[in-house]
N, C-alpha and C positions, 0 to 999 in steps of 0.2 A: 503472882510473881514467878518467874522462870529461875533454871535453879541455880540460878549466883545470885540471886539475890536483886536481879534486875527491874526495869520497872515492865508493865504491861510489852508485851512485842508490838512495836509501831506497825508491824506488816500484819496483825490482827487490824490496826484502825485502817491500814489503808485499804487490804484488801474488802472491811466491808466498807468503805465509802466507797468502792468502786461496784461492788455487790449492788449496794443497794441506788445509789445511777444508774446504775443497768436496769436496774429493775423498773426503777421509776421512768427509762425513756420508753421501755418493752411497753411497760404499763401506759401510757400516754399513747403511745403508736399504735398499740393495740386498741385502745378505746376511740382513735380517730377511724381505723379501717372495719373495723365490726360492724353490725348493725346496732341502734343504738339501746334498745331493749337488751341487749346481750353486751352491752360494757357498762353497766352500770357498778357492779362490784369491782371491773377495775377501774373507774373513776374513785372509788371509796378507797382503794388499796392504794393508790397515786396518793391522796392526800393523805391519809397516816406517814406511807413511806417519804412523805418531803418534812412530814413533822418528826420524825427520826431520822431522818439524815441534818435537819438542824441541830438536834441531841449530839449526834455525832460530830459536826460541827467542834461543838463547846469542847469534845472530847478530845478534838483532834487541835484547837488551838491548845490548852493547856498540856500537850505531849512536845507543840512546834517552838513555841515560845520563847523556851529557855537557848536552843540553839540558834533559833532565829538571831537572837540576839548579840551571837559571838560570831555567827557566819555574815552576817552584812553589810558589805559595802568590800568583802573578803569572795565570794562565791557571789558570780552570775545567776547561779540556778535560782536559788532565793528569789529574785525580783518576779521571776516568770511562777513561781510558786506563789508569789504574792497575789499576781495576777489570777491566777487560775484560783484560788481562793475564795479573791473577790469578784469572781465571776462565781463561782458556788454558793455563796452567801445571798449573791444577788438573785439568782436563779429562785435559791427558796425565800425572800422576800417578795420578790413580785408574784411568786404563788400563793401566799399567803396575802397579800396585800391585795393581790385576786380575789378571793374566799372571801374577805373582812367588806368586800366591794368600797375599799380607802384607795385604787383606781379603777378604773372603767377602760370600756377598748377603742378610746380614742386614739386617734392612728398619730406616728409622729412618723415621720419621714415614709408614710406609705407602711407601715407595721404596727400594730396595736402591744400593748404591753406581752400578750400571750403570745405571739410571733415570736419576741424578745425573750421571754419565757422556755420557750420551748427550742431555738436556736442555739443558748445558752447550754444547756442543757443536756443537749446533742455534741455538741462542740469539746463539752468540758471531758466526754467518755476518753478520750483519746489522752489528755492530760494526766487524767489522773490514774486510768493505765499505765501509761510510762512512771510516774511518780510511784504504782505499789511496785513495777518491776523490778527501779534501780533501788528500792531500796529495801528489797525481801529479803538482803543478806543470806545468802547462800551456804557460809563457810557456819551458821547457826542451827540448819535445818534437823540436825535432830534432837534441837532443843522443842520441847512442848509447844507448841501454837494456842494452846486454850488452855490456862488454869484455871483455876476456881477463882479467882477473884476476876478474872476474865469473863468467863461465864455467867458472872454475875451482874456484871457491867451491860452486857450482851440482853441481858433480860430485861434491866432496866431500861435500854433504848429501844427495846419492842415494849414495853408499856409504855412509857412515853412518847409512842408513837400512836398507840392505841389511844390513851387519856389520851392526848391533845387532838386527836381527831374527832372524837365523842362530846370535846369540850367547844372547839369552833366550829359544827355546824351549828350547832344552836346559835351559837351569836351571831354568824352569818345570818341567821333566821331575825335575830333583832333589830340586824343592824338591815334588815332591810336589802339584802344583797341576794334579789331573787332571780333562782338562778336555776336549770336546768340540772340534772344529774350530772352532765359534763362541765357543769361549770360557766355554761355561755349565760349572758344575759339578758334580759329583753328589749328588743330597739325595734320602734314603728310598727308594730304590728297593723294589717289590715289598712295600710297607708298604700295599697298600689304600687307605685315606683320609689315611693319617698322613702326606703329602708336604704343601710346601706349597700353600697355598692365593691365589693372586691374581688379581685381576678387570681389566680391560681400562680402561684410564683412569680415566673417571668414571664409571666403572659400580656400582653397588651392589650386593651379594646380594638376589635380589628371595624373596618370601614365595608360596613355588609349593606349593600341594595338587593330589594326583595325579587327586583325582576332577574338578576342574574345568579341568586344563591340556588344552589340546587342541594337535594337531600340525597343520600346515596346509600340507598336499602337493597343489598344482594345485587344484581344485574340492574335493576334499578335506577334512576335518576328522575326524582320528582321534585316541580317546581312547587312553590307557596302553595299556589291555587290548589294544585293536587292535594296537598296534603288537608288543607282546609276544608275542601270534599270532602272530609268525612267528619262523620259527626262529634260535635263540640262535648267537652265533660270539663265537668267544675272538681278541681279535690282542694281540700283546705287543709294545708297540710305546713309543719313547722320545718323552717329553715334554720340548721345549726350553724353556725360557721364558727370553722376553728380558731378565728380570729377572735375568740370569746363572745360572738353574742348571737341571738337568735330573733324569730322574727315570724309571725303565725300572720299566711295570707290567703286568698283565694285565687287560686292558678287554676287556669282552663286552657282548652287546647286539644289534642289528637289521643287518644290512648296508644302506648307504645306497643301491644299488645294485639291490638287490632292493624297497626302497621306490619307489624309481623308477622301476623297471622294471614297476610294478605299479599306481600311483597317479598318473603320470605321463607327459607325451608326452615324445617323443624331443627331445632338443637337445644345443647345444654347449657349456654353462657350467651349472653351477649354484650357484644363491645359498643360502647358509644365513644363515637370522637367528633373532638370541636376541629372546627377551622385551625385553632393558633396548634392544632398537636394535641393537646389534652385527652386522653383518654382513660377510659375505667370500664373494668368486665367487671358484669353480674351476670352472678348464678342467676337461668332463667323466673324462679321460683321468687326473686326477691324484686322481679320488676312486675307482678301482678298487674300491684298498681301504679305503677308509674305512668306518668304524661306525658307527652313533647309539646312542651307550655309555648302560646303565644301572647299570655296575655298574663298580667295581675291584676288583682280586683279586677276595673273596668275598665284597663287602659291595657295600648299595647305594650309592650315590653319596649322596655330603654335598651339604648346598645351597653350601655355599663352593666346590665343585667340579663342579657344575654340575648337581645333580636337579635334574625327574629325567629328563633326557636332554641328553647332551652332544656334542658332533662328534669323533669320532677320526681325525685324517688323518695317517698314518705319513709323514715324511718330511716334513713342515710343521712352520712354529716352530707356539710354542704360544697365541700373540693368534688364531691362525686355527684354534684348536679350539676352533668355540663352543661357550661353556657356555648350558642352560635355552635349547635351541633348540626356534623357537613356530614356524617356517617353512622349507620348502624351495620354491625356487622354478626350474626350467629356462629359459633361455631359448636 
């Protein structure tokens, strides 16, 4: 209690609902751009922190409640607060509704529920920003921000963040929602072409003939045939996509490494870029083994999947194996 005798300070609830969204987009962003051995503890730390910020949730309707009730249909803001709410509610439903595997990542209008998940998400920081600013009450600031029954509160929503993470992978384990560290799940493995198929934001499947595509390594321009001149390699290696699901195939095709090493001066990064714009640097070090895939399993690549050459980087999600790659560049 603060010292009239007031109830918790609302700008403790808001400022951690807005703490802990930050956290949890950091934590998301950061486990899509990492390598994926190295975001495995923030995939763990994502899911407790969306099972406490549902705690906080509960905590922050029974503070909103009581005003809601005298302020509506009297103040604007409330409707758009209603809104942004239920866009927070929903965000950690469908990550949990994710986890329980109670949906899958069938796409609805071209976006699978974790697209929707993770847009949400992103969207709501700005929200609920402006919602702790206007109402951190200024003319209060040198009243306490944390008392003891504060602090109390505070700890119960980091164990209930803790328990209820300890408590749902197991049942994610029972209920049969098998699923990668990150979350994705398994679709067609070892199917060739028949996995799905998705492209990178607003990107489009572009209309590539093999006789006129050229590759562009350093001063460079080499056609199909060129590249195929050199000797073929198999890696079997697993496709993340942040679309929630993964996908374990046999890719073969040019070692990126051996292009380089051949077409190319010595550096410390290299860029790949596709046709539509797409591109993504790696630190030289993490493209050992990577491929410039022409083929899955035993067939050649579809243009939905990136003829007729795509990036294989084992151990990367999958926005950063570019597909219809026209460029490698060192620097």
């Amino acid at each position: 209690m603060g010292p009239d005798g007031a109830p918790v300070p609302r700008r403790v609830t808001n400022a951690l609902l807005l703490a802990t969204l930050l956290a949890l987009v950091l934590s998301g962003l950061l486990g899509w751009a990492l390598p994926q051995g190295s975001a495995v503890s923030l995939f763990q730390l994502h899911r407790a922190l969306g099972l406490a910020l549902l705690v906080l949730i509960g905590w922050k309707t029974g503070i909103v409640l009581p005003s809601l009730r005298r302020r509506l249909g009297r103040d604007s803001s409330t409707y758009w607060g209603c809104i942004a709410a239920s866009a927070l509610l929903a965000t950690v439903v469908l990550g949990l509704a994710w986890t329980l595997n109670i949906i899958s990542f069938d796409l609805f209008w071209g976006y699978s529920p974790m697209n929707v998940h993770v847009a949400l998400g992103i969207g709501l920081l700005p929200f609920v920003g402006w919602h702790a600013w206007i109402r951190r009450r200024p003319n209060r600031a040198s009243a306490p921000v944390v008392s003891r029954r504060t602090a109390l509160r505070l700890g119960v929503v980091a164990l209930a963040g803790a328990a209820g993470w300890t408590a749902v992978e197991p049942l994610a384990g029972l209920w049969n929602a098998m699923r990668l560290p990150s979350g994705s799940k398994q679709a067609a493995s070892f199917s060739a072409n028949d996995y799905p198929a998705e492209i990178w934001l607003f990107d489009s499947v572009p209309s590539i003939e093999a006789e006129t595509w050229r590759l562009r390594v350093g001063e460079r321009q080499l056609t199909l045939d060129d590249l195929l001149r050199h000797p073929r390699r198999e890696v079997q290696a697993v496709l993340d996509c942040t679309s929630g699901w993964w996908t374990e195939q046999v890719w073969s095709g040019v070692s990126l490494v051996e292009i380089l090493n051949t077409y190319a001066r010595v550096g410390h990064a290299v860029t790949v870029t596709s046709v539509t714009g797409h591109r993504i640097e790696f630190p030289l070090a993490d493209v050992r083994n990577a491929l410039l895939a022409t083929h899955v399993g035993d067939e050649v690549l579809s243009p939905g999947h990136g003829y007729p050459v795509r990036l294989v980087v084992p151990g990367r999600r999958g926005y950063q194996w570019v597909k219809w790659v026209a460029e490698i560049s060192v620097s």
